[in-house]
C-alpha positions as a printed NumPy array, in Angstrom:
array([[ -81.908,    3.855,  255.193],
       [ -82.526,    5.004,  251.939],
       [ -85.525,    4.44 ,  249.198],
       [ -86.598,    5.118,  245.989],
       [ -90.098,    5.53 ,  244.835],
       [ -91.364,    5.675,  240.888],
       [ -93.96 ,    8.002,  240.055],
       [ -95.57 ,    7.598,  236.455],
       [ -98.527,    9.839,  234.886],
       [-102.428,    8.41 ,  235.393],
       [-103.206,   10.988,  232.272],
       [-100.382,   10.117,  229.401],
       [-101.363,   12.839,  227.372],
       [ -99.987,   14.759,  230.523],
       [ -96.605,   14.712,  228.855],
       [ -97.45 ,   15.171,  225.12 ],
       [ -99.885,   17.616,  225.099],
       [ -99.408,   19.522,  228.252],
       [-100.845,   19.107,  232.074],
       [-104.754,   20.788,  232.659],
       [-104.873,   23.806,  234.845],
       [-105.812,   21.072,  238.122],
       [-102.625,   19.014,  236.899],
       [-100.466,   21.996,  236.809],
       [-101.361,   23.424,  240.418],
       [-100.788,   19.71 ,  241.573],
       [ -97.49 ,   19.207,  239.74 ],
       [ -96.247,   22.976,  241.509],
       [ -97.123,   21.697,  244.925],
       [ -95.208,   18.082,  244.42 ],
       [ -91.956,   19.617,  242.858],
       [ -92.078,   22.179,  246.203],
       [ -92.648,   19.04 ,  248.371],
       [ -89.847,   17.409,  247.02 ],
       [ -87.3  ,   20.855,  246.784],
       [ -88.663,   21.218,  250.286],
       [ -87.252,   17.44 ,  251.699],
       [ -83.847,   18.154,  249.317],
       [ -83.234,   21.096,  251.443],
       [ -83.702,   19.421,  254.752],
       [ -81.211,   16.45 ,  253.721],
       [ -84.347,   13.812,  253.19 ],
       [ -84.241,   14.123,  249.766],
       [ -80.847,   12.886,  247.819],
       [ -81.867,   13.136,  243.835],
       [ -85.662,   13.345,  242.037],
       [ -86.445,   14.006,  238.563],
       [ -87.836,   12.353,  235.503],
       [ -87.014,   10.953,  232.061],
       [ -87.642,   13.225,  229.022],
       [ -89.507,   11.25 ,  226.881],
       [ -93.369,   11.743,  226.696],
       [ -94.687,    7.924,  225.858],
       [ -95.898,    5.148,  228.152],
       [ -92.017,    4.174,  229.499],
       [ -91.689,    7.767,  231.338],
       [ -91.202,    8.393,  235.107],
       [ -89.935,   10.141,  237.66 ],
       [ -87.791,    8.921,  240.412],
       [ -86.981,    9.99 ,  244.227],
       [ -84.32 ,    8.58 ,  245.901],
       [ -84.277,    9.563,  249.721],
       [ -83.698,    9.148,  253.501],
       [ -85.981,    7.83 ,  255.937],
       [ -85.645,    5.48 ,  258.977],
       [ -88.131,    2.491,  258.017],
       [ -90.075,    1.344,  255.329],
       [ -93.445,    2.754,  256.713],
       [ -92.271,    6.189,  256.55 ],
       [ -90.682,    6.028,  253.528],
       [ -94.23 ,    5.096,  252.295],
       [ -95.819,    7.78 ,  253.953],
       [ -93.854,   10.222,  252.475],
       [ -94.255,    8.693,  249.066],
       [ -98.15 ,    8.899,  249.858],
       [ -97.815,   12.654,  251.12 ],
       [ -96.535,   13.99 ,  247.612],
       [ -99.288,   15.692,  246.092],
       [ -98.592,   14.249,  242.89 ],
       [ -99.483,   10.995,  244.454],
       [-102.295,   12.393,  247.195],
       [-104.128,   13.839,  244.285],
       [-104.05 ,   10.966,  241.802],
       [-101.955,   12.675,  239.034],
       [ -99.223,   10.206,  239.693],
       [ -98.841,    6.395,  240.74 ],
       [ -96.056,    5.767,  242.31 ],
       [ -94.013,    2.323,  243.495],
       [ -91.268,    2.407,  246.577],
       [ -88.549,    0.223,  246.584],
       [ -85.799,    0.053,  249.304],
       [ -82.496,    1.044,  247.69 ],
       [ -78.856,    1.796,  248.135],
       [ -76.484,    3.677,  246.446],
       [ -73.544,    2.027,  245.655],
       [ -71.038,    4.544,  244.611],
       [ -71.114,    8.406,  244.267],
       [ -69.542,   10.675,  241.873],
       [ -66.49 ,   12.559,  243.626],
       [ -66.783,   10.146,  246.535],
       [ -63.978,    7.325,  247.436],
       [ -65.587,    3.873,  247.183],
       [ -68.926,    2.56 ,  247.739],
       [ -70.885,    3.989,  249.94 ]])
């Protein structure tokens, strides 16, 4: 099954004037969470808009067999674990690929 989850900034001012030294250790740890689940297949795309105002997020779409552990590892990003980002899971499914035949 796959999901998606949203993650958005608690601390705006993350984006436009740069993360605190706690921030930045957190951020490293999520972005090698979520590297670590693309490299084991969990993980199909994550990253984030490039604007720096109240409509920015991230996104993760990924893998997992039922809703509860798609939630759990939502909750297990340190990102989320650590408060610097809220995040919302949805269920989701990609509809069509590029360079694949068809829906998917």
């Amino acid at each position: 099954m796959e999901f998606l989850y949203t993650i958005r900034p608690t601390r705006l001012a993350m984006l436009s004037e740069g993360p605190t030294d706690e921030e930045s250790a957190v951020l490293s740890r999520h972005a090698s969470y979520v590297e670590r689940l693309a490299q084991q297949g969990v993980v199909e795309l994550a990253g984030r808009t490039q604007n720096a105002d109240e409509t920015a997020f991230g996104l993760v779409i990924f893998h997992a067999e039922s809703e509860s552990v798609a939630r759990q590892i939502m909750l297990d990003d340190p990102a989320v674990k650590h408060g610097v980002m809220t995040a919302s899971l949805f269920p989701y499914r990609v509809a069509f690929r590029s360079g694949v035949d068809g829906a998917v």
